[in-house]
C-alpha positions as CSV (number, residue, x, y, z in Angstrom):
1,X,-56.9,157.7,-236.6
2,X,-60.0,155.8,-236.7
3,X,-57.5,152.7,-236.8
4,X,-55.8,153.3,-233.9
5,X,-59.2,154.2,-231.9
6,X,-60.1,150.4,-232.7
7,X,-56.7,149.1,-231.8
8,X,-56.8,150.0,-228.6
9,X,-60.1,149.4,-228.1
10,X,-59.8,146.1,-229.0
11,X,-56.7,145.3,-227.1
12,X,-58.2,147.4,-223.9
13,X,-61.5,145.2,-224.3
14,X,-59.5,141.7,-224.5
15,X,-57.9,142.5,-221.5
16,X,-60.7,143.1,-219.7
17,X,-62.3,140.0,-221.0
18,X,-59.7,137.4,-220.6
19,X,-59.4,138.3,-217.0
20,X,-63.5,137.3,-216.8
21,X,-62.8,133.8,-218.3
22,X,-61.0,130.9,-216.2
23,X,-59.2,128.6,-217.3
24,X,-61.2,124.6,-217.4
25,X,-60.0,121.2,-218.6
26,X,-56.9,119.2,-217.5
27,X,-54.8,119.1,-221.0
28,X,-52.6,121.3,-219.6
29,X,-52.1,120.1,-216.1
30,X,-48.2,119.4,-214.5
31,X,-47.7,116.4,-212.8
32,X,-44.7,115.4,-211.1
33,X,-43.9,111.9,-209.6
34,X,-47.8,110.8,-209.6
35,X,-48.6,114.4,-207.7
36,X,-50.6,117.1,-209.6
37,X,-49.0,120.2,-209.5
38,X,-51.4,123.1,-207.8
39,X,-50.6,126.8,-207.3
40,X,-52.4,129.2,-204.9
41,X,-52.1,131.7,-202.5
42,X,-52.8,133.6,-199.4
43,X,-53.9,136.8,-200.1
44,X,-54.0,139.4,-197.1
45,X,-53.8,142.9,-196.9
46,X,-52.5,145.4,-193.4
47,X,-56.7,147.6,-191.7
48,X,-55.8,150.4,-189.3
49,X,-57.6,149.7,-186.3
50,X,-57.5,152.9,-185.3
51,X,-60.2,155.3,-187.6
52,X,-57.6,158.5,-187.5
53,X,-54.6,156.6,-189.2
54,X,-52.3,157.8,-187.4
55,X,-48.4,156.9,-187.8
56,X,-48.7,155.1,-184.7
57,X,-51.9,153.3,-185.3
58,X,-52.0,149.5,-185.1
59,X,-52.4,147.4,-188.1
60,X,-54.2,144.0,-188.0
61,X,-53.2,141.7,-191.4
62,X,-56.7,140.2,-192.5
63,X,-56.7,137.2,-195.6
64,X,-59.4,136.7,-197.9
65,X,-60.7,133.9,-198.0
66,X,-63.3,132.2,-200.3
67,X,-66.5,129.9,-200.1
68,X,-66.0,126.0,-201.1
69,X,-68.0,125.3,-203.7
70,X,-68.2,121.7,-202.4
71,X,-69.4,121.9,-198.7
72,X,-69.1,124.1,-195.6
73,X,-65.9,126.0,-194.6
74,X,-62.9,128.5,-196.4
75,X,-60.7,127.9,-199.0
76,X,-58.2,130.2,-200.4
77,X,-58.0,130.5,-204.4
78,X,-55.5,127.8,-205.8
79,X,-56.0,125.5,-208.9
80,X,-53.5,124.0,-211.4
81,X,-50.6,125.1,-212.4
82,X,-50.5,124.6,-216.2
83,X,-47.8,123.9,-219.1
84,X,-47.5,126.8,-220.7
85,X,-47.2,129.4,-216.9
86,X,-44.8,129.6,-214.7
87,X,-46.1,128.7,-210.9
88,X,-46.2,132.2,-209.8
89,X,-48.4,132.8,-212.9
90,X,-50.6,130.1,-211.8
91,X,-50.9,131.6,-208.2
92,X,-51.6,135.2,-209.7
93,X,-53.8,133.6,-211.8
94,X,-56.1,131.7,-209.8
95,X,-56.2,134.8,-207.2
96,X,-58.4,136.6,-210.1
97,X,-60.1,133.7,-211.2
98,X,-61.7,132.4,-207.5
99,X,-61.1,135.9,-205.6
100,X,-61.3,138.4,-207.9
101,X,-58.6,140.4,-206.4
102,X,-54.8,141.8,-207.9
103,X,-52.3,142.3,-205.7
104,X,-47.9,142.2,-205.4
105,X,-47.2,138.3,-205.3
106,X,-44.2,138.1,-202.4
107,X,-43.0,135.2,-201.2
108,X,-43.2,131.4,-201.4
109,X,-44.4,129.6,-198.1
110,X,-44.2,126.7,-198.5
111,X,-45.1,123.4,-200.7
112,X,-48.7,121.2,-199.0
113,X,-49.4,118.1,-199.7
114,X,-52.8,116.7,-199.8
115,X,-55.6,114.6,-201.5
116,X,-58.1,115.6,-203.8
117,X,-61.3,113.6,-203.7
118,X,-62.6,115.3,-206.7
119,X,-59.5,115.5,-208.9
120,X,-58.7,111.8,-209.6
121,X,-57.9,111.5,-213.0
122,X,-55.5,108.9,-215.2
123,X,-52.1,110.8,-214.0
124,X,-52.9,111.2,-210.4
125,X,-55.7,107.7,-209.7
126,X,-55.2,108.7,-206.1
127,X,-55.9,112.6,-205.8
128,X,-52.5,113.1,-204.5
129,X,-51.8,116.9,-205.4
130,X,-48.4,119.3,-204.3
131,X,-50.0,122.7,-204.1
132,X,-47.0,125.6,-204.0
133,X,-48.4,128.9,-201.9
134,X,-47.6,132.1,-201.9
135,X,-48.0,135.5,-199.8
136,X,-50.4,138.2,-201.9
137,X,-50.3,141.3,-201.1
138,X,-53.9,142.8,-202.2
139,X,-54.1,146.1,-203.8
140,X,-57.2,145.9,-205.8
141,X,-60.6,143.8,-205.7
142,X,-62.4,143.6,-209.0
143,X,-66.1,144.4,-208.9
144,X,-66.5,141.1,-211.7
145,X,-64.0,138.0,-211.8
146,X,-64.8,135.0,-213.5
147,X,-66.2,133.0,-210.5
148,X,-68.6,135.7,-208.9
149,X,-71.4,134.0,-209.5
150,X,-70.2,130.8,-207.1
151,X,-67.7,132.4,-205.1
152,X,-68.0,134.8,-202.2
153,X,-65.2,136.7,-200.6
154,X,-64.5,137.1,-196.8
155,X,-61.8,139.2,-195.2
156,X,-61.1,137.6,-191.8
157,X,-58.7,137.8,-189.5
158,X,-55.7,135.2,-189.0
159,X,-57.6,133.5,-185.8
160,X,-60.6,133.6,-187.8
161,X,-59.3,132.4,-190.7
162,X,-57.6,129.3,-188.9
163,X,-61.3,128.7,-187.2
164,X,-63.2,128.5,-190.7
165,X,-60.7,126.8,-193.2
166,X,-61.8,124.0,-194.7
167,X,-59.0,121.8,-195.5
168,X,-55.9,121.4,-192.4
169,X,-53.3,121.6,-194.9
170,X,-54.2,125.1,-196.0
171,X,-54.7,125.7,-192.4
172,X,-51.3,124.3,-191.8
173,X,-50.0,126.8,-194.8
174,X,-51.7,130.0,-193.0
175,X,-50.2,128.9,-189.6
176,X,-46.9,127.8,-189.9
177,X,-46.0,129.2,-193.5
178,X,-48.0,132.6,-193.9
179,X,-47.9,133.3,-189.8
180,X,-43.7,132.3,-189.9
181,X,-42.8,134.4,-193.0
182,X,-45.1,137.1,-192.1
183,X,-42.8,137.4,-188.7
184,X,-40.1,137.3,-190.2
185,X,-40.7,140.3,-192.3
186,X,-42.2,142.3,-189.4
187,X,-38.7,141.4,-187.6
188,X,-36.6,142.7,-191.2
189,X,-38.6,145.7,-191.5
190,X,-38.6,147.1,-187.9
């Protein structure tokens, strides 16, 4: 009995823990055709305008977005995609890592292209990074992720969001990827 307290105690503590730690170092990295590979996504989530939550209440979709840890302006959380994940791994992945949130990964929208100045290395001399995004959904935000102490969250709304991000392809993704699936699925669902 005593066994099986530690067991899962153990197992139920390395969860926990491995969801604190994020992943560092490039050996693992996928490239493709001088491009490294990035995964990320746009998380979001449906606030009631209306206090009383009624049936017919409006919803307005908010995304979190995050602090740059480089200079002014929003991001939202991508990062590597690695060997041994799938990209929809990555994506989830990286959500907990920068955000700190969990959440039903929906739908790809879209592959960005764009330039790192900071991630030059031997595979990729120019920066040039293909970063695959994805809609996701946010059902829980953790009280401790494993960038809290750089990252802050913000819940904005789309205009907002397009006012304050940081880099135009992600503003691209939210505008013409997130915004264009996002009508499409209020069209399918109504």
């Amino acid at each position: 009995m005593i066994f099986l307290f530690f067991f899962f105690f153990f197992e139920f503590f390395h969860n926990i823990m491995s969801d604190l730690v994020a992943r560092t170092g490039r050996l693992q990295q996928r490239y493709e055709n001088g491009y490294r590979l990035v995964a990320g996504c746009i998380p979001f989530r449906y606030r009631c305008l209306d206090e009383s939550h009624h049936e017919n209440s409006e919803n307005v979709v908010e995304v979190l977005m995050i602090n740059s840890t480089s200079g002014p302006g929003l991001l939202f959380p991508k990062g590597g995609w690695e060997n041994d994940e799938t990209v929809k791994e990555a994506a989830v992945r990286e959500a907990i890592e920068e955000a700190g949130v969990r959440g039903d990964l929906l739908d790809f929208v879209g592959d960005y292209n764009f330039k790192s100045k900071t991630h030059e290395d031997e595979f990729s001399p120019e920066g040039l990074c293909k970063a695959a995004m994805f809609a996701l959904l946010v059902k829980e935000e953790l009280n401790a992720w494993p960038e809290q102490s750089t990252r802050i969250r913000s819940w904005l709304t789309i205009s907002q969001a397009i006012q304050n991000c940081r880099h135009a392809w992600m503003k691209e993704a939210l505008e013409y990827g997130f915004c264009k699936w996002l009508a499409q699925k209020r069209k399918t669902t109504s």
